[in-house]
N, C-alpha and C positions, 0 to 999 in steps of 0.2 A: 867211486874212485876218482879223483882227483883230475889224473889226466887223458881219461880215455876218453872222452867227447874235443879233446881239441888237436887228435894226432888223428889222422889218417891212418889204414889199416896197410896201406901199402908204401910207408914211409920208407926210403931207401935204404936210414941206420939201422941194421937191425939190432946191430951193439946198443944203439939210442936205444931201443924201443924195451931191449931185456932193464937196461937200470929203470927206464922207468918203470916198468913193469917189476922192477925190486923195491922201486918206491913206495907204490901203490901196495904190493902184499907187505911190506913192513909192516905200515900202516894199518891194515885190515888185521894183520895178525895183529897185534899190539891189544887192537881193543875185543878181539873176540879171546884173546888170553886172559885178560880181563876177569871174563865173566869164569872161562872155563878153567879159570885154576881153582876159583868158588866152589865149582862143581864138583872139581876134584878133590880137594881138600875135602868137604863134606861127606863124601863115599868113603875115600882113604880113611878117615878117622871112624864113620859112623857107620859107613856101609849100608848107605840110602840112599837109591837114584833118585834126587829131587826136583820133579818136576817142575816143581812152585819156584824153584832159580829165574824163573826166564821172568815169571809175574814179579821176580824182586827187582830184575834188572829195568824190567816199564816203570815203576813204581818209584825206583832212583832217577830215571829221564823227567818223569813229569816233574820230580819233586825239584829236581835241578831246574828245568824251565821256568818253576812259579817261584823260585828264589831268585833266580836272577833276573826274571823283570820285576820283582819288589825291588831288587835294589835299585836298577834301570829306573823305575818308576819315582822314588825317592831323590833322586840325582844324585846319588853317591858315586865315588869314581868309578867307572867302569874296569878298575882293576881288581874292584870286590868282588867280581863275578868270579873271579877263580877261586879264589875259599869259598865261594857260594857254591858254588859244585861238587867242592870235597863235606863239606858241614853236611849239604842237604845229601847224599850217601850217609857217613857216618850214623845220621838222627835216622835215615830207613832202618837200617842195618839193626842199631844199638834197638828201637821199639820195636819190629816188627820180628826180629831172629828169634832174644830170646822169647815173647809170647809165645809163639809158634814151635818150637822146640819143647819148653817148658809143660804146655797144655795139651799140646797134641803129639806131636811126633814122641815123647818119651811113651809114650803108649803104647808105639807099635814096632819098638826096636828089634824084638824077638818073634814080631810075625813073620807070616811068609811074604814074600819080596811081591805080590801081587797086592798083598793088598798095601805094603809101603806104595807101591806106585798109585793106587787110587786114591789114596790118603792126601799124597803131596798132588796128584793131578785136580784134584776138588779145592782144593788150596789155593791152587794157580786158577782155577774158573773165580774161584770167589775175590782174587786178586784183580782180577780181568774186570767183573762187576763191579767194584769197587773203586779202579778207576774210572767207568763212564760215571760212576755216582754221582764222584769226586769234581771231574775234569770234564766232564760232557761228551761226546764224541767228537766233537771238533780236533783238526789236529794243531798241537802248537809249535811254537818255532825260538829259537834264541839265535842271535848270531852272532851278538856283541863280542866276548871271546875269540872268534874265527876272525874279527873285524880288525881288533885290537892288535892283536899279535904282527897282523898282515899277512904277507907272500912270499917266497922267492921261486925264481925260476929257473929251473932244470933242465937241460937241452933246449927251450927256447921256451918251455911249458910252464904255467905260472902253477905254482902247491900251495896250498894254505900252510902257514908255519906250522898251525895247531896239528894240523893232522900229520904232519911227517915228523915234527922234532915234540912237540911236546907228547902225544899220545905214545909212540917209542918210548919214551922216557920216563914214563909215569911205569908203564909193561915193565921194563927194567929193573926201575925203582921196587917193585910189586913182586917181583923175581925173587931179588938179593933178601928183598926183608924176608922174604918167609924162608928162604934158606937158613937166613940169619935166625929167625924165630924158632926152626925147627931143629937148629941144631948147635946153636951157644944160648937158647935160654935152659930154665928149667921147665916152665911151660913147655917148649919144642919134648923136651926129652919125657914131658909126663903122657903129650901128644902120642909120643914114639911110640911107649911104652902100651898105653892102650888102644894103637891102631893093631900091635904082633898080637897083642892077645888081653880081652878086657879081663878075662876073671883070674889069669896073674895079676894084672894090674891093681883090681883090688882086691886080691890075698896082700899085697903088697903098701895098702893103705893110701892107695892112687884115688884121690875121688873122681871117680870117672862121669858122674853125674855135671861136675863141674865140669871135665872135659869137654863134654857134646855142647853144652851150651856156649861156651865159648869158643867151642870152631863152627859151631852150626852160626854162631851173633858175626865173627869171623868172613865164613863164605857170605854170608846172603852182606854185608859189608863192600865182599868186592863183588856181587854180584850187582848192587846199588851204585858203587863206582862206577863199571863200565856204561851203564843207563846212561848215570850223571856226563861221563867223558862225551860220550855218544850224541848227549842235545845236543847239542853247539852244529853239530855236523849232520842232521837229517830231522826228519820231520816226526815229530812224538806224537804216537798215535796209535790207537789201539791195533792187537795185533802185534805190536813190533819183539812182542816179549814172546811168542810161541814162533818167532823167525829165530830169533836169538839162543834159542832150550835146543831147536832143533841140532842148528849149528855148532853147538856146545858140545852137543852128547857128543858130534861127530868127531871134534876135535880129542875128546875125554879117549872116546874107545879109538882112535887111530894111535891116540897114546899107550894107552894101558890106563885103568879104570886106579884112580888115587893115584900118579904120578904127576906131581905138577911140575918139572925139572920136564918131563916129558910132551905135559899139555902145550911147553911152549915149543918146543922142538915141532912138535906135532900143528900149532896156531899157525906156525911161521910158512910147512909145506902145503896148508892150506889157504894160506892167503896169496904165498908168491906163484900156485897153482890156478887160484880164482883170476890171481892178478892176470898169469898168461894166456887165461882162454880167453878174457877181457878185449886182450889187443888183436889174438891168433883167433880165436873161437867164441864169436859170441853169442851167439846160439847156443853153447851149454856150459854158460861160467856159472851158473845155480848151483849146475851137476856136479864140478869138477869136485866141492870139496868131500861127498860123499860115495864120489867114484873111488876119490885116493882110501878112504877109512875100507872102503869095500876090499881093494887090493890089496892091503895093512891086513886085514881081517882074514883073508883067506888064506896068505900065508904064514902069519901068527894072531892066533884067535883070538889072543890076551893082550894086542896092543903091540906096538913098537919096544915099549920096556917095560910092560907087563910082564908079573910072572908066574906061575901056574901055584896055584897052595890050595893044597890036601883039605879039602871040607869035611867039617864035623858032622857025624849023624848020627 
């Protein structure tokens, strides 16, 4: 987070010290909403906890790092690097969702949810393999983006522009369209229709085949955006995709499981939570975001706007 190594713990504002510390969870929320409305969306529609999310989201980090030093490297303007980071998402998203969906997960829609999770966890290990193959273990870095944009300064504290205006803003952006998508197209409404119930959907002549693959090509999309957003701002490196799955679920289930209206509600009390153990407690800001899903958890089991529905058997 941006300004927590340059403010003192015992700074006399404490007024100061709450915006910034609303700066910093903006921020954090923004890009882990990202990933976890992917996640949601994907359950919501499909009703598969997917593992293999976190391996899409590393898999979008690197692919954005090696696209924007080709351009870097090429001396094209360094304001390519920002379509460089949406395209290199996109092309993960659009090859690797539907294969995976298509080949394997339609396989095992009707199993039991043990072995959906070993399915997609073997997925994410061969994701994981896949980039040392690819990318070596070395970790790499882009910064151009973070460079370009600049800084400004918040109570005396310098922010990178990237990480408080444009990462918000993309979350937003990311927000509205899938409301939009979900509920003024006809796609949103055939979505609808086979998240309530798939074998209405197709007595109804819904191809519901076509459904999954296109929210499954969909999620693992923004799950390769938030990668993509995320180079610019830390170090891509193996590992960073089983930090981010963890994080996600936690945000998912503090929500309710397929709410993404909710995921972000839920991204935001999680980040402006990390943000204040940050300044207040930093000895357990790891903790806080799965303290809060614990407490969400205990007194509704089903998430913040989760809602309880009567299983088939």
């Amino acid at each position: 987070m941006a300004g927590r190594h340059r403010l003192e713990r015992d700074h006399p504002m404490d007024m100061g010290l709450l915006v910034l510390a609303a700066v910093d969870g903006f921020s954090y929320a923004a890009l882990v909403f990202m990933v976890a409305s992917g996640l949601s969306l994907i359950f919501g529609v499909m009703r598969i906890l997917n593992i293999a999310h976190g391996g899409f989201y590393a898999i979008g980090a690197y692919s954005a790092v090696s696209c924007t030093l080709w351009v870097a490297a090429r001396g094209f303007s360094p304001w390519l690097q920002f379509p460089a980071l949406l395209l290199s998402a996109i092309i993960v998203g659009s090859l690797v969702g539907p294969l995976l969906e298509r080949f394997l997960l339609r396989k095992i829609y009707d199993k039991e949810e043990v072995l959906q999770l070993l399915v997609t966890f073997a997925i994410f290990m061969i994701l994981e393999d896949a980039q040392r193959l690819i990318w070596g273990a070395q970790p790499y870095a882009t910064s151009d983006p973070i460079r370009i944009l600049g800084s400004i300064e918040i109570l005396g504290v310098p922010y990178m522009t990237y990480q408080i205006i444009l990462l918000p803003c993309v979350a937003v952006a990311v927000l509205l369209g899938l409301r939009w998508l979900m509920s003024k197209t006809l796609l949103g409404r055939t979505i609808t229709a086979t998240t309530e119930d798939r074998e209405a959907a197709m007595a109804m002549g819904i191809n519901t085949e076509r459904v999954f693959i296109v929210t499954f090509t969909l999620g693992t999309i923004l799950a390769a955006a938030g990668g993509a957003l995320a180079a610019p701002t830390t170090a891509v490196q193996l590992g960073m995709g089983a930090d981010m799955i963890i994080l996600s679920f936690a945000v998912v289930a503090t929500a309710g499981l397929g709410q993404i209206g909710g995921a972000a509600v839920a991204a935001i009390m999680i980040g402006m939570g990390r943000a204040l153990a940050v300044y207040y407690a930093p000895e357990v800001d790891v903790l806080v975001p799965y303290l809060i899903m614990v407490v969400v958890l205990l007194f509704r089991p089903q998430g913040l706007f989760g809602v309880v529905h009567a299983r088939k058997i």
